[in-house]
Every structure is written in structure tokens, then in C-alpha cells.
KELUMKE-637131 format. One record per atom (N, C-alpha, C): z, y, x. Coordinates in steps of 0.1 Angstrom, whole numbers, plus 5000, padded with zeros to 4 digits. Layout:
<sites>
ZYX/...
</sites>
This chain:
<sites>
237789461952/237889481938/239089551934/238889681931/240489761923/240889701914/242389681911/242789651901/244389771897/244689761886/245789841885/246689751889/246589611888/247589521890/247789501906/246789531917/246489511932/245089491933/244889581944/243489561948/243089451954/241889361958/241989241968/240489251970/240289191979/239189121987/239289011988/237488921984/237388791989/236088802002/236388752015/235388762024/234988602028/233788552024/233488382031/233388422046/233588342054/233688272065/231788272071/231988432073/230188442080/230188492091/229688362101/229188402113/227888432119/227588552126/225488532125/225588492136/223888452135/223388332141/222688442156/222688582153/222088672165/222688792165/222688852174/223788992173/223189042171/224289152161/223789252150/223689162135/223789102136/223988982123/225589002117/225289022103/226389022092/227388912098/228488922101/229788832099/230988882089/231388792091/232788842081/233988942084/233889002101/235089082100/233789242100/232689242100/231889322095/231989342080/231889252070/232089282054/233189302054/234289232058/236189272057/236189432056/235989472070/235889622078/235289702067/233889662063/233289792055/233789792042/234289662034/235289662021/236289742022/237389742036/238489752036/238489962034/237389942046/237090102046/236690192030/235890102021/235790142009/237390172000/237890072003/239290062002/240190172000/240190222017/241090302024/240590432014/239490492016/238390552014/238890611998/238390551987/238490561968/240490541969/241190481975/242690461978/243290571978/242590641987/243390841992/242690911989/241590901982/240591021981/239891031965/240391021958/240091001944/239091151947/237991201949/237091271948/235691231944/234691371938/233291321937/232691281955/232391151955/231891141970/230391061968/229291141971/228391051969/227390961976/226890891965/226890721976/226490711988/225290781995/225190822012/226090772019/227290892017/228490932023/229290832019/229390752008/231190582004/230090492014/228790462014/227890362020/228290372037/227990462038/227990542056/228890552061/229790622053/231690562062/231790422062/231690362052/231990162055/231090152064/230390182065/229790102076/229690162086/230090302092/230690352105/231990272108/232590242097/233790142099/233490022102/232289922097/232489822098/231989712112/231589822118/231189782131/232589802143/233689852140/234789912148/235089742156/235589752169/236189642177/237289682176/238289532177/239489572180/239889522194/239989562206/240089502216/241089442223/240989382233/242289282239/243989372244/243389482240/244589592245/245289622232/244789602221/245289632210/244389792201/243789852217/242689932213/241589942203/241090002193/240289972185/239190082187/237490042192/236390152194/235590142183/235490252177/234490302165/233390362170/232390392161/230990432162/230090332169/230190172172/229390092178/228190122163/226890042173/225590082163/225889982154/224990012142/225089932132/223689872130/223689752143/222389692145/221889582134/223389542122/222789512112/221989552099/221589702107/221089782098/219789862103/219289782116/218489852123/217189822116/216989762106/215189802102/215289922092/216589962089/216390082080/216690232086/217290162100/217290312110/216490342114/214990242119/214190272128/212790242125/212890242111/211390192102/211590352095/209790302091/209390472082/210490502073/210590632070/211890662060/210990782048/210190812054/209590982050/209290962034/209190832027/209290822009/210290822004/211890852017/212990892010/214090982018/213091092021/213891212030/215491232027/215991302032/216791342033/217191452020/216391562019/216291582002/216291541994/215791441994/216591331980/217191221984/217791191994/219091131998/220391191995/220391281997/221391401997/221491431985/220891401972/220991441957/222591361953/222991261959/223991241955/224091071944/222891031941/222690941928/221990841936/222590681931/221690601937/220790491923/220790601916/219690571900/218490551906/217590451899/216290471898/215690461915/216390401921/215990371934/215690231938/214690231942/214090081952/214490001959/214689841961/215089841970/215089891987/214489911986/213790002004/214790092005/214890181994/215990321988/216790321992/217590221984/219390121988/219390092000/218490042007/218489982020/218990102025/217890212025/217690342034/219390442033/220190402018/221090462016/222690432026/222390262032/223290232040/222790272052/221690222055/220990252069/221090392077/220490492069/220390642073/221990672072/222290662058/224090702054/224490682067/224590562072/225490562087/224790642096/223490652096/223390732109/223690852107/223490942095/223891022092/225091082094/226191002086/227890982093/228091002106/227490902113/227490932128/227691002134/226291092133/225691222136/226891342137/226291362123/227491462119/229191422123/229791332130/231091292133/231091322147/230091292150/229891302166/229191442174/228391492168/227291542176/228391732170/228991732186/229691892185/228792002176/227292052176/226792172171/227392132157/227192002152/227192042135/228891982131/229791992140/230991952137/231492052122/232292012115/232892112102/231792032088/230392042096/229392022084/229691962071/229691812075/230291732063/231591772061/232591822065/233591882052/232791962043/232492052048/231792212043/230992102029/230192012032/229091942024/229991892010/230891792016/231991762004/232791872001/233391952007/234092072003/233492131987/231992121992/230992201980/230492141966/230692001972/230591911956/231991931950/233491931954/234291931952/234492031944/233792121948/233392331937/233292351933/232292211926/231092231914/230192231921/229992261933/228192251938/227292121932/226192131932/225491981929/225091981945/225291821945/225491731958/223991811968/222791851963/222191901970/221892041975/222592121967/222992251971/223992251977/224992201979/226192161986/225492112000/224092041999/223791992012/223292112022/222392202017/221692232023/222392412026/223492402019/224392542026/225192492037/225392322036/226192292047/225592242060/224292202054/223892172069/222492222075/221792352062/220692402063/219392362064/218192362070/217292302068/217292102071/217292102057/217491942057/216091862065/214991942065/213491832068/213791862089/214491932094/215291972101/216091832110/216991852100/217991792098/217591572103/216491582090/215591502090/215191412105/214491562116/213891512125/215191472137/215991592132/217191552149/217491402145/217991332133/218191172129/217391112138/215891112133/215391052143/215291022157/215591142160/215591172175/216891092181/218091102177/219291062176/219390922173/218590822164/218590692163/218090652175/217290692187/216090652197/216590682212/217990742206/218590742221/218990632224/219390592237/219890452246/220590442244/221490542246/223390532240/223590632229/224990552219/225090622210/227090662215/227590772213/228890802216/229490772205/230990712216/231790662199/233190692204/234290642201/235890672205/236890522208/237490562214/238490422216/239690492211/240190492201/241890442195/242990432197/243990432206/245090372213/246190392205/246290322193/247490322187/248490322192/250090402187/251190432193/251390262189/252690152199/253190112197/253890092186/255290222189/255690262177/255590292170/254690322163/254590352149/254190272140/253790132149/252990032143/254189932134/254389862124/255189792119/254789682121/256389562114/256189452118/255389342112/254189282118/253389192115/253589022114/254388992095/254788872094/253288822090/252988652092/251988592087/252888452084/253488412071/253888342066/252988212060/253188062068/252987972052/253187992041/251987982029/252287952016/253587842014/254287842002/254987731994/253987651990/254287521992/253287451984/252587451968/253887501961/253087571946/252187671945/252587781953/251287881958/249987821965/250287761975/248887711977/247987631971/248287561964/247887481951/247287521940/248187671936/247487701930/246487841928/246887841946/245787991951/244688001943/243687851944/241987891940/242287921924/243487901921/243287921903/243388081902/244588131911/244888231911/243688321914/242788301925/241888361931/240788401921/240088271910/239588321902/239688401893/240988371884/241388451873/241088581882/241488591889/241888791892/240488831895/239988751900/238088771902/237288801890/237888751881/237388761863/236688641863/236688571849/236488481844/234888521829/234188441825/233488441816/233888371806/233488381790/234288291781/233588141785/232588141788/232187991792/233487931807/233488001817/234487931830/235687971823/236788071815/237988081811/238387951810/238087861799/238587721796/238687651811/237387641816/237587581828/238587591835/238787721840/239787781851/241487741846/241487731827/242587701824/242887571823/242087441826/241787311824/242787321839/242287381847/241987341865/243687401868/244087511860/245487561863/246187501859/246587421843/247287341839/246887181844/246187131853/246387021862/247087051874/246787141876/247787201889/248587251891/248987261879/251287341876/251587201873/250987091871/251886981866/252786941874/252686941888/253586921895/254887031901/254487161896/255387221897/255887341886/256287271874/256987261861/257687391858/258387411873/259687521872/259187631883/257987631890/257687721895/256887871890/257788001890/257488081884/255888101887/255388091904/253888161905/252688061898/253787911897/252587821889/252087861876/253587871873/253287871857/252788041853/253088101861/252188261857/250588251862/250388161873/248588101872/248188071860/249087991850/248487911839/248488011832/249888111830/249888171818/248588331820/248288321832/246988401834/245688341828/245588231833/244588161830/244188141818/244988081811/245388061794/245188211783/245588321792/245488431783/243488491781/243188481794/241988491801/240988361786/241488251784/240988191778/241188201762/242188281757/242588321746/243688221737/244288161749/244888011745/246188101743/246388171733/247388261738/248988181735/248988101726/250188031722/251087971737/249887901746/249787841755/250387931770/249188061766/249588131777/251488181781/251088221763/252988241760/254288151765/254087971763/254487911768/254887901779/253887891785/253487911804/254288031810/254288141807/255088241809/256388241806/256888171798/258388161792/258888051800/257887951803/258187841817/258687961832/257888071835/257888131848/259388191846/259488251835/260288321834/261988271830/261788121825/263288061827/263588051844/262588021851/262687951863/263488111871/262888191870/262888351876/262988481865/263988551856/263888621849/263088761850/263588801861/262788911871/261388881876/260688811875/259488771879/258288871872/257988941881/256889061877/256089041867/255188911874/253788901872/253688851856/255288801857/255388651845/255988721832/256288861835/256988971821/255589001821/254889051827/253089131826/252689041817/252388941818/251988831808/251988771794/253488781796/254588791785/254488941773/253989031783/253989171771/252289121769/251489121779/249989121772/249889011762/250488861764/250488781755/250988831737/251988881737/252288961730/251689061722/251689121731/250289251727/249289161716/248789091721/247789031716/247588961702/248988901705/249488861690/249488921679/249889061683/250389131676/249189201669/247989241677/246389211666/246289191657/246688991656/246388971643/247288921637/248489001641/249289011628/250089161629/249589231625/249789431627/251189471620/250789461610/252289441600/252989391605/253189241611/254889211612/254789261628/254189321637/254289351652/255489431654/256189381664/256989461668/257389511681/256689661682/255889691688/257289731707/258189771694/259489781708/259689691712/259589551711/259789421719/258689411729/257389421724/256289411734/256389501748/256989631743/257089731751/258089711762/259189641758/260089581770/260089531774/259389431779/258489391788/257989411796/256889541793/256389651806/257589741810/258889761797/259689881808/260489781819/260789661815/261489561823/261089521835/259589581837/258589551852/258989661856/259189751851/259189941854/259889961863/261589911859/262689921863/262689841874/261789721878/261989651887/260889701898/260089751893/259089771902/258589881898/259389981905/258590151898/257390211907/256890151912/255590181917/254190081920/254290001911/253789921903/252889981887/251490021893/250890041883/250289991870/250489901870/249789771858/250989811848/252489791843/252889821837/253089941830/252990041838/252790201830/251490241827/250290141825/248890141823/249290091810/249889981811/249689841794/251289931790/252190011791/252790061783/252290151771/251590261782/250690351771/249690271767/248890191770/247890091763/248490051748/249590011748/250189971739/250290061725/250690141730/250690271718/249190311712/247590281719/246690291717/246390211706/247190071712/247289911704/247089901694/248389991692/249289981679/248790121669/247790201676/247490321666/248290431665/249390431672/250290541672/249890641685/250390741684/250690841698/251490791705/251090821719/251490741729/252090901733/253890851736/254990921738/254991001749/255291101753/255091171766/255591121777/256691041777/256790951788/255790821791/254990781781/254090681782/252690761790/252390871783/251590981794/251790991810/252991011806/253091061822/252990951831/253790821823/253490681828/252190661837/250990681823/249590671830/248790731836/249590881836/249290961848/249990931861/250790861861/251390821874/250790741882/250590621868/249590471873/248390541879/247690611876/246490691880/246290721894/247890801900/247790771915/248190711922/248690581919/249390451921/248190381921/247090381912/245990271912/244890381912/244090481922/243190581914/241590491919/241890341923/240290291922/239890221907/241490151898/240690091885/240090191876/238990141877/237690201864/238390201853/238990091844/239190121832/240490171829/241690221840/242690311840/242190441841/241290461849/240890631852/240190661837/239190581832/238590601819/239690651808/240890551809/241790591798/242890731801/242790771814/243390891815/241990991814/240690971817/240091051813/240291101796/240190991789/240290971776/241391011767/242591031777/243891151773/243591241776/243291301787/243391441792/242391491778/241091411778/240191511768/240991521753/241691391750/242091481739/243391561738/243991561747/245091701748/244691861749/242891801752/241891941753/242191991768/242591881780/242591951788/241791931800/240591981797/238791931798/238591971811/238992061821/238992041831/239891911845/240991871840/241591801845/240791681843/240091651831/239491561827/238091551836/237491611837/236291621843/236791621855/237891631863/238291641879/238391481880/239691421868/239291251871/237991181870/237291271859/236191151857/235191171871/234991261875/233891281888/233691181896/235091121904/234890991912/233790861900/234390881889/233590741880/231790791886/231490931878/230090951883/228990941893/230090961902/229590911918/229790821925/230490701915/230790571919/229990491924/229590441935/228490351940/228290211933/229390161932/229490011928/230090051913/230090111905/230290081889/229290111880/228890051876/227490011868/227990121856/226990201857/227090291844/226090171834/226690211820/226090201807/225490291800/223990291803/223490421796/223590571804/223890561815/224490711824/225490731814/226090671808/227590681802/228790791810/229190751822/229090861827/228991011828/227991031829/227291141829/226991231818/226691121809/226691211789/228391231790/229091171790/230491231786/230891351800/230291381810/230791481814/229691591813/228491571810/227891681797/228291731787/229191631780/229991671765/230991711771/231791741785/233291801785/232591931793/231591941801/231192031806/230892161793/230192131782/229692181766/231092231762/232492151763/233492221759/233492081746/232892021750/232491901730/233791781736/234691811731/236191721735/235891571725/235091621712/235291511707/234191431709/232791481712/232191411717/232391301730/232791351737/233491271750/234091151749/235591221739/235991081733/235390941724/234391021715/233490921708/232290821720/232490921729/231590851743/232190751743/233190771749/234390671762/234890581752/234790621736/235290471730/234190391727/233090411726/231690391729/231490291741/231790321750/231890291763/233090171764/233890171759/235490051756/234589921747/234189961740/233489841726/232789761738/231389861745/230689781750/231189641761/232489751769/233089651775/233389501770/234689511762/234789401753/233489291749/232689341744/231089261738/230889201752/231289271765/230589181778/231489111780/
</sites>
């Protein structure tokens, strides 16, 4: 799950019962690889190809030598490698969009995706291919003209797959990481106040509903009681509490973190959103430079730390004003400090269009478009990069705040 605040993963404790069966360092692997993946590559990549790399990753061993072998089969995927496919060729696999598809479809999108990956990673004639393929959406191509200058007759293309799932052996690589280069691997005990209050922490950042908010803040303030003056407790509660709109409370809790630890990141972040918040519903007396010190007070402590140069310029949105050109640049920074959160990329899309600068704008939004896992609203998406494609800047904007409302209502 991206966040501008830190990305994280939750993985349960899954062992299968037969090999080739889902476990847990299989979902870790193919998460982690989505990760690595939207982390360095802020491009349009479509879902096939985000699907097909995690899971050419998620089968990788790490072995007793420290060696790590990639390309093992992805036998938890073998009824969609080796069952009929022909109601979802490769021609419209290769469209780029996983809309309006079946489950059978989705299946076929991780199933083939990897063998596809494979393929083309492994098999010397078509080496370059997949760059050439992404190279061309990256151009402007649409994802299936881009397919079929890069890899030519796709029904083709289609049969070598087959042919290539049905071999005995599949070729793959062993890894031999340099020693050196490798750094040092601490695994530390929690403090007892952290561990305590992990599962509170765990949820909040997982998101909360207005029905579990109360709860999660019931369950956080029973479990800072015993540790009063601990900054990570009391920024659980004052997470929790804000999440529940307890904002008085939240403020409290934060002002607890932050006698204990002045410099305390997470517990000034809090402290300005609590703030922020206040300041709503009462606009007139807001003062909007105190809120703001806060986030510069994270800044200074932590300048590569995207969450506060997100909620700085947020701030100025807040409050109805123009957001200063160092607050710009701010959230242009945040942007490649955090380029997986959805609703930071939205709000730099949402600058760039109104500075009118409609191609920069359509370069960030592209990853949103081809986003596998973000639920478009309406192909929301898609209409606002028709309206920047049109040159219609304000349309766009009327989109994307269109698109902000709906959020909030959920």
C-alpha cells in the first residue's frame, strides 16, 4: 500500500498445503516486486506487464549460499497457463486495460502476463522486444500498436506461448550477489510501547471506516495508558483520534508525543493535520503560518520525507490561497520521493494543469491510467486525460476536483 507517509505491506502467515500453492514469501515477493517496480518507474506500464513482472518475481529462491534463482514456474498459476486461452488472445491482452474483464480474463492477465514476461526475458530471438513494447507506449503509442511493431504478428506470438508453456524445462538465472555491496542487516526487538501498540498502529495506516475509526481509537487510548510519555504511543492515539475526528483529543495526544520528544516526526505531522483541520471550521481566526510550521519543522528534520511537502502545499489549497513556489516545488519533490501515492500524483497532476503545463501533466497522470490496483471512478482517469489531451485545462481540473469530493463521500 503507497503512502506519501511510507509504503508498507501486510502479508498473513500462508503456508500451502501442495506445491505450487500460494505462501506467504510468494505474496511478500510479488508485492515487494510491485513495489520496487511503480518505486523507480513512475511510467504508463500496462497491467499484463505490473501483473507478470510480480509474479516472475514472486517465485524467485533465495538459496543457502545467499544466491537468489529467478524464472522458477509459476505453478500457482498453472490452470491459467495451460487451460484454453483463445477468448482472450493476445490482441486484446496486449490492449493495455484490465476494464470490463471476467474473471477467467484477470486470471489469464497474471497467468499468460508471467509467461509472457518469461518469454520475452529469456528466449534470445525476441530479446530488446519488451523494451521496444514499453519504449512505444511511453511515445504515445497505444499499448497495442506499441505491441505489435514490437513483437509483430501477435496470433504468432500467441502460438510460440503455447509451445513454450509445454516444455519440461523452463530457463532461469542464479544471482550471486557481491558481498560487498551488500549492507548491514540489523533485526531489532520492539520497545515494549511499540509493540503494544503495533496492531493500533497497523490499522490506522491500513485506513480505517467511520464505523472501526472510534473503535481503533477506543483500542489506542487503552493502550497508551500505560505508556503516558511515550512519543510512538501517543502519536498511535493521536493518529487514531484524528482518523476518528476526535480532533480536540487527537491534538492532545500529540502534544503528549511531542513534550516527551520535540523532534518527533510523526507527532509534528499530526500536530499540523490536527490543526489543519481546525482551522475548517473556524477560517477567519486560522492561522495559517503556525499550521505551516509544523510541516516546515518535519522538513528541516527530515528533508526527504515526503508527507510534509505534500500537507505543506495542501495547506495553501486549505486555506484557498496560491500555493507559493517553494510549496510547488515542495510537491514536486514529494512526487519523486513518493511517485506510488495516488492522491499526491492526482494533486501534482492538478497543478501542473493549472500552470497550463498539459503535457507534464499528462506524463504524471499516465501511471494513474494504467494503474492496475486503483479503482477508477467513472474512467475518471481517462476523461481527464481526454480533456488535457483536447488542450481543455479547465476541464481537467473540474474532473480531478470531481474526483477529490467523491473521495471524501467514501
Amino acid at each position: 500500500m503507497p503512502r506519501a507517509s511510507g509504503d508498507f505491506a501486510f502479508v498473513a502467515k500462508v503456508e500451502g498445503d501442495r506445491p505450487g500453492d500460494y505462501n506467504s514469501d510468494m505474496i511478500l515477493f510479488h508485492e515487494y516486486a510491485h513495489h520496487l517496480m511503480f518505486q523507480n518507474w513512475a511510467a504508463a506500464l500496462p497491467t499484463w506487464f505490473t501483473e507478470g513482472f510480480a509474479e516472475f518475481f514472486s517465485t524467485a529462491k533465495i538459496n543457502d549460499d545467499g544466491s537468489v534463482t529467478l524464472g522458477s514456474g509459476a505453478n500457482q498459476r498453472s490452470i491459467g497457463i495451460y487451460s484454453v486461452h483463445h477468448d482472450f488472445p493476445l490482441s486484446e491482452m496486449l490492449r493495455g486495460s484490465e476494464k470490463q474483464l471476467n474473471d477467467w480474463q484477470l486470471e489469464l492477465i497474471y497467468s499468460r502476463g508471467w509467461l509472457l514476461t518469461h518469454y520475452l526475458t529469456f528466449d534470445e530471438a525476441r530479446h530488446g522486444q519488451l523494451d521496444k513494447y514499453i519504449a512505444g507506449i511511453q511515445g504515445g503509442e497505444s499499448a497495442i500498436d506499441s505491441a505489435r511493431a514490437a513483437f509483430g504478428d501477435l496470433g504468432k506470438l500467441d502460438d510460440e506461448l503455447d509451445h513454450y508453456a509445454k516444455q519440461d524445462q523452463i530457463p532461469g538465472i542464479v544471482v550471486h550477489p557481491d558481498p560487498s555491496k551488500l549492507g548491514t542487516v540489523t533485526v531489532t526487538a520492539l520497545p515494549p510501547a511499540q509493540a503494544a501498540l503495533m496492531p493500533v498502529r497497523m490499522r490506522s495506516d491500513y485506513g480505517v471506516t467511520p464505523a472501526t475509526a472510534k473503535m481503533v481509537a477506543g483500542d489506542a487510548l487503552r493502550l497508551a495508558r500505560s505508556y503516558p510519555n511515550d512519543p510512538f504511543a501517543q502519536t498511535a492515539v493521536a493518529e487514531a483520534e484524528y482518523d476518528a475526528e476526535h480532533y480536540d483529543e487527537a491534538e492532545a495526544a500529540a502534544d503528549r508525543a511531542l513534550a516527551a520528544d520535540p523532534n518527533y516526526v510523526h507527532a509534528l505531522i499530526y500536530k499540523g493535520r490536527v490543526e489543519m483541520e481546525l482551522a475548517k471550521a473556524n477560517h477567519a481566526g486560522a492561522d495559517w503560518n503556525r499550521i505551516r510550521s509544523w510541516f516546515a519543522k518535519d522538513n528541516r528534520l527530515d528533508t526527504e520525507n515526503a508527507e510534509p511537502l505534500m500537507l505543506y502545499y495542501q495547506s495553501f489549497v486549505t486555506a484557498g490561497e496560491r500555493p507559493t513556489d517553494s510549496a510547488i516545488k515542495g510537491l514536486m519533490y514529494a512526487l519523486i520521493l513518493a511517485p506510488q501515492d495516488r492522491k499526491l500524483r492526482w494533486m501534482a497532476v492538478r497543478q501542473l494543469t493549472l500552470e497550463g503545463k498539459l503535457d507534464e501533466a499528462k506524463r504524471a497522470l499516465a501511471p494513474i491510467v494504467f494503474d492496475p490496483h486503483g479503482a477508477a471512478v467513472d474512467n475518471q482517469p481517462e476523461q481527464v486525460l481526454t480533456a488535457l489531451e483536447s488542450g481543455n485545462a479547465a476541464k481537467g481540473v473540474a474532473l480531478i476536483d470531481e474526483l477529490e469530493r467523491k473521495w471524501k463521500q467514501d
